[in-house]
C-alpha positions as CSV (number, residue, x, y, z in Angstrom):
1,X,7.4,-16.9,-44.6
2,X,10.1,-19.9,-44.6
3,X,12.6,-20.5,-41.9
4,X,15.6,-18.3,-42.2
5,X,14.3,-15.7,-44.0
6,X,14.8,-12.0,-42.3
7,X,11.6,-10.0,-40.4
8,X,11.0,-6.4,-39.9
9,X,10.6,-5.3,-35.9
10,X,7.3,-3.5,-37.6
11,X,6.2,-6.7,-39.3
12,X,6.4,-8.8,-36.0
13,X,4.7,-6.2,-33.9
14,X,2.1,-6.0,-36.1
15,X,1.8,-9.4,-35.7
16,X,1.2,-9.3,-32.1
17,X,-1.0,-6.8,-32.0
18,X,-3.2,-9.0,-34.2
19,X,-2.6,-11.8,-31.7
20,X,-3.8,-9.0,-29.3
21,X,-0.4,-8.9,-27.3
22,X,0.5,-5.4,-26.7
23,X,4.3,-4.4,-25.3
24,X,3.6,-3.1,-21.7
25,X,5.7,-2.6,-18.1
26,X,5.8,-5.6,-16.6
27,X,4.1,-5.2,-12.8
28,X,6.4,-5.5,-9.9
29,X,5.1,-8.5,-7.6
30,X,6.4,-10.3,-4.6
31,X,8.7,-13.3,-5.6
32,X,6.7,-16.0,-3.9
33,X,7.9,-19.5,-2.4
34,X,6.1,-23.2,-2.8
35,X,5.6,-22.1,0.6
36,X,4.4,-19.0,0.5
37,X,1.9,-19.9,-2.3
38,X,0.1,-22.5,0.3
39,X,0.5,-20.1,3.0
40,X,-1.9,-17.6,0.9
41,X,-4.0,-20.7,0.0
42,X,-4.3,-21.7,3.4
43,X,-5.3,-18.2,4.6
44,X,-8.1,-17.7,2.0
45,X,-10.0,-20.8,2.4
46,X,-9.6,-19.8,6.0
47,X,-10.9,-16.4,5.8
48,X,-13.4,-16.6,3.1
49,X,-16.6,-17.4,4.8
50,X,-16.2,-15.0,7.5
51,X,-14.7,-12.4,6.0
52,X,-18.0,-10.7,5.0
53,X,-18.8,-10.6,8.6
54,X,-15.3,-9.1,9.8
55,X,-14.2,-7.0,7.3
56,X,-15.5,-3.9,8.6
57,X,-13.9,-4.7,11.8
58,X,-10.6,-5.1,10.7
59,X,-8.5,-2.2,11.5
60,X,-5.9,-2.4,8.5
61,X,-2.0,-0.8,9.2
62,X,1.4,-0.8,7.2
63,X,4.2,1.6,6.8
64,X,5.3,3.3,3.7
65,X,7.8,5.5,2.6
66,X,7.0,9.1,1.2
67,X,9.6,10.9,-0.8
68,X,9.8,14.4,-0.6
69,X,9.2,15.9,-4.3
70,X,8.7,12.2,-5.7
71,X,11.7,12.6,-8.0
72,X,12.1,8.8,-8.7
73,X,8.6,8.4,-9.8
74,X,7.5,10.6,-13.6
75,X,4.8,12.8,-13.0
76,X,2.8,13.6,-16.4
77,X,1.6,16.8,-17.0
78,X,-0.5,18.5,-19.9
79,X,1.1,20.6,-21.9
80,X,1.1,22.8,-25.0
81,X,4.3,22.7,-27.5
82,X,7.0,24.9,-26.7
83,X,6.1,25.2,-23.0
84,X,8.3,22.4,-21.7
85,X,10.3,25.0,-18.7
86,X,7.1,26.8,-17.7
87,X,6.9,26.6,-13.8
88,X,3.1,25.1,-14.1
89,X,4.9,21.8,-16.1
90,X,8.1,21.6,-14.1
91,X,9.1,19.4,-11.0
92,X,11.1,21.1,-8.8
93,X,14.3,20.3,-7.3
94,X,16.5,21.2,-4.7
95,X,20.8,20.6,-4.8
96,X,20.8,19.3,-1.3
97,X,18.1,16.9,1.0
98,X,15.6,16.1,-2.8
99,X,15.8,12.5,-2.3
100,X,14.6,12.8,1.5
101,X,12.5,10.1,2.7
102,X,10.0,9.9,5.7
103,X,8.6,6.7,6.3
104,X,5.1,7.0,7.9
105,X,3.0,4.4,9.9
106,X,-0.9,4.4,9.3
107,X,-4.0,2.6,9.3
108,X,-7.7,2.9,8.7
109,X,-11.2,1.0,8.5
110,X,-14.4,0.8,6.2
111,X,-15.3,3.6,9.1
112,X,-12.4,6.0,7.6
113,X,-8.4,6.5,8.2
114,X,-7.4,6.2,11.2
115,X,-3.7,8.2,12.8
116,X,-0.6,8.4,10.9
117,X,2.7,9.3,12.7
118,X,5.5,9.9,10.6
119,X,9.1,7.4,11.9
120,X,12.0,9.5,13.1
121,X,15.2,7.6,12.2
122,X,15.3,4.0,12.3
123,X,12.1,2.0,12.3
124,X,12.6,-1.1,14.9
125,X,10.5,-3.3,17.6
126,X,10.9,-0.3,20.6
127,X,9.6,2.1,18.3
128,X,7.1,0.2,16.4
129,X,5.6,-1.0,20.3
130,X,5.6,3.1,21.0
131,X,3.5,3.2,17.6
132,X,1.0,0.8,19.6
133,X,1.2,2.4,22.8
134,X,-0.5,5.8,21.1
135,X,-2.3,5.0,17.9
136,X,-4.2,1.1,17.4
137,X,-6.4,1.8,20.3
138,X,-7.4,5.4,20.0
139,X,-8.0,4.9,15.9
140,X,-10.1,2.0,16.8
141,X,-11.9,4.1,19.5
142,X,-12.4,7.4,17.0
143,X,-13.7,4.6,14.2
144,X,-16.0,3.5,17.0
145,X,-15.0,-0.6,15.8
146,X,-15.2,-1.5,19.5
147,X,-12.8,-3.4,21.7
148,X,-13.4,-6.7,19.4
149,X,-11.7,-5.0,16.2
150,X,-9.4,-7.3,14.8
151,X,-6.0,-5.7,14.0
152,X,-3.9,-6.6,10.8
153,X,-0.3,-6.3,10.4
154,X,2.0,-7.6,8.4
155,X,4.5,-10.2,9.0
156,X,7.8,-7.6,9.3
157,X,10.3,-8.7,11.6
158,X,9.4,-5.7,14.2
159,X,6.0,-6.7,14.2
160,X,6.4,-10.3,14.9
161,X,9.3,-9.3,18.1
162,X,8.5,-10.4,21.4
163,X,8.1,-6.8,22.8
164,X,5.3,-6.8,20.4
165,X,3.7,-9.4,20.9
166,X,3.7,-8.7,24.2
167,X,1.8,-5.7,24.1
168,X,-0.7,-7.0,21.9
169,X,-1.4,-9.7,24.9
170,X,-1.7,-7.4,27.1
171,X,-4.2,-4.6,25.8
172,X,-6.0,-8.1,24.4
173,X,-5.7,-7.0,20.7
174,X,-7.0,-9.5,18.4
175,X,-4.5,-10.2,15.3
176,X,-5.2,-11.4,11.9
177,X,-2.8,-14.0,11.2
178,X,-1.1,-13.3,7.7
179,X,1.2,-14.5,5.3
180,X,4.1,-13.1,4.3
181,X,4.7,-11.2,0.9
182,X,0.8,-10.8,0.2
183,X,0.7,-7.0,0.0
184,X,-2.4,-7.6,-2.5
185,X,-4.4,-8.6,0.1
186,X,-3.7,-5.7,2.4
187,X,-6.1,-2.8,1.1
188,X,-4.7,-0.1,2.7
189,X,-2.2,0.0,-0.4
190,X,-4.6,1.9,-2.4
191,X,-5.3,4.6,0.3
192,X,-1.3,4.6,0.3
193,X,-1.5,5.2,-3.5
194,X,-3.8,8.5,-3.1
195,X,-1.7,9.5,-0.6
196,X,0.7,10.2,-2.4
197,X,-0.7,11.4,-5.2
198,X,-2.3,14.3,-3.2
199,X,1.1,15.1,-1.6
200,X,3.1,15.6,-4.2
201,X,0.8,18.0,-6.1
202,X,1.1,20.2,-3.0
203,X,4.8,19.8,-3.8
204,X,6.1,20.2,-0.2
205,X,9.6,21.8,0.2
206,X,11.2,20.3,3.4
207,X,10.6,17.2,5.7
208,X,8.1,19.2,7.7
209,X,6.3,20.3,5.4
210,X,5.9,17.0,4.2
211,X,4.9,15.5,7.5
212,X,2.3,18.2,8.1
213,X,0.8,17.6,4.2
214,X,0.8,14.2,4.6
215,X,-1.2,14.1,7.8
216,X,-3.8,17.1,6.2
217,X,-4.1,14.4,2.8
218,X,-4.8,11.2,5.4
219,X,-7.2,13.2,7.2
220,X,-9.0,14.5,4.0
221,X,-9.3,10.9,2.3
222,X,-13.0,10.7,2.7
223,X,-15.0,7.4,4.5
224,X,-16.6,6.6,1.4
225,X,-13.2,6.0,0.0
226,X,-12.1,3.9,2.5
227,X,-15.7,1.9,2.1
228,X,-14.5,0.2,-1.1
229,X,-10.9,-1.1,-0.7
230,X,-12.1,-2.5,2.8
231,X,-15.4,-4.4,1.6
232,X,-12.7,-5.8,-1.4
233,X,-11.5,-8.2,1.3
234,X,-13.3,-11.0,0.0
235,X,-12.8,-10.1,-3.7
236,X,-9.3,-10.8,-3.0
237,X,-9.0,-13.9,-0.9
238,X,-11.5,-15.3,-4.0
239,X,-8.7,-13.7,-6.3
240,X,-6.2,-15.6,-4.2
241,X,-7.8,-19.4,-4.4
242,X,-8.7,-18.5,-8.0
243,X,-4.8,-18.3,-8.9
244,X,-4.4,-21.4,-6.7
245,X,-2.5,-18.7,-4.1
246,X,0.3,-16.9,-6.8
247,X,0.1,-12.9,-7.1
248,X,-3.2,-11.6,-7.7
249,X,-4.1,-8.2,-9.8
250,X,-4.6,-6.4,-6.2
């Protein structure tokens, strides 16, 4: 074809798919700093020879925020034509309160989860250290890790405030150091992800009902399931040095 001359959409598409480039969603990933990329090279050449050994000791936490109904995510269903309005292929809605969101704390092990507490209001340092006060300790006990766990959290503003800090001296919890915007490396996304996928076909109908379904769904997530994103730790700190420390496919 010579320069100038007019293309169809269908002609250059075709093209690409014999290139094998396909038209796809483009992932949403962390926007990530010169320093942030040698922060995340720095922690997995740190981490890597050890983290075999730790892994299952590492009591992993984060918050996330659960929608009640999920109505800015699309749920697909299967359906025959014609049966677009039947109740079994519908989301429902509600005029007032839909949007709702509860944000939840958690965390878990390669034993199994470990307690989730759903945030009243505003999440901040006083209430994030009341979060410690009841739940690191007694999830670490129930998982049977010990007293030398090692407890990861991320780098959030609340959990880096001197309150916090505090505590963790005093009830001598061992921290794994992280670097910011790396939520690849944190496995406890993928429990997050079932989560929520196993709320929302209960399809709760208030905040409560959502807190207590939520808590049922963490509970039921089974130990073997928590086996595999936990012993990916390694997987993802080679993941890390092998895209010499930019966003990883975790």
């Amino acid at each position: 074809m010579q320069s100038g001359e007019s293309c169809r959409k269908s002609t250059i598409t075709a093209a690409l798919h014999q290139s094998g480039l396909y038209g796809r969603v483009a992932r949403r990933k962390p926007l990530l700093s010169v320093r942030h990329i040698k922060a995340h090279m720095e922690f997995a050449k740190k981490h890597l020879k050890d983290s075999k050994m730790v892994r299952n000791k590492i009591l992993w936490s984060d918050e996330t925020k659960m929608e009640l109904f999920g109505l800015n995510s699309k749920r697909y269903v299967w359906r025959k034509p014609g049966t677009a309005h039947h109740l079994s292929n519908t989301v429902p809605t509600v005029k007032h309160g839909g949007g709702s969101i509860m944000m939840l704390w958690g965390c878990f092990s390669a034993a199994g989860t470990g307690r989730l507490v759903a945030i009243e209001g505003k999440m901040n340092a006083a209430k994030y250290r009341d979060i410690l006060d009841e739940n690191p300790l007694q999830s670490a006990q129930d998982l049977r890790l010990g007293r030398r766990f090692t407890f990861q959290q991320d780098n959030d503003p609340k959990h880096t405030a001197k309150i916090t800090k505090e505590w963790l001296h005093n009830n001598s919890v061992t921290v794994l150091e992280w670097p910011s915007r790396s939520p690849d490396l944190n496995p406890i996304e993928h429990l997050w992800r079932d989560l929520k996928m196993a709320v929302h076909q209960r399809l709760p109908s208030n905040l409560t009902e959502l807190e207590k379904i939520c808590k049922e769904e963490w509970q039921r997530i089974p130990k073997s399931r928590c086996e595999k994103p936990a012993a990916s730790f390694p997987k993802r700190l080679m993941a890390v040095l092998d895209q010499n420390g930019a966003s990883t496919k975790y």
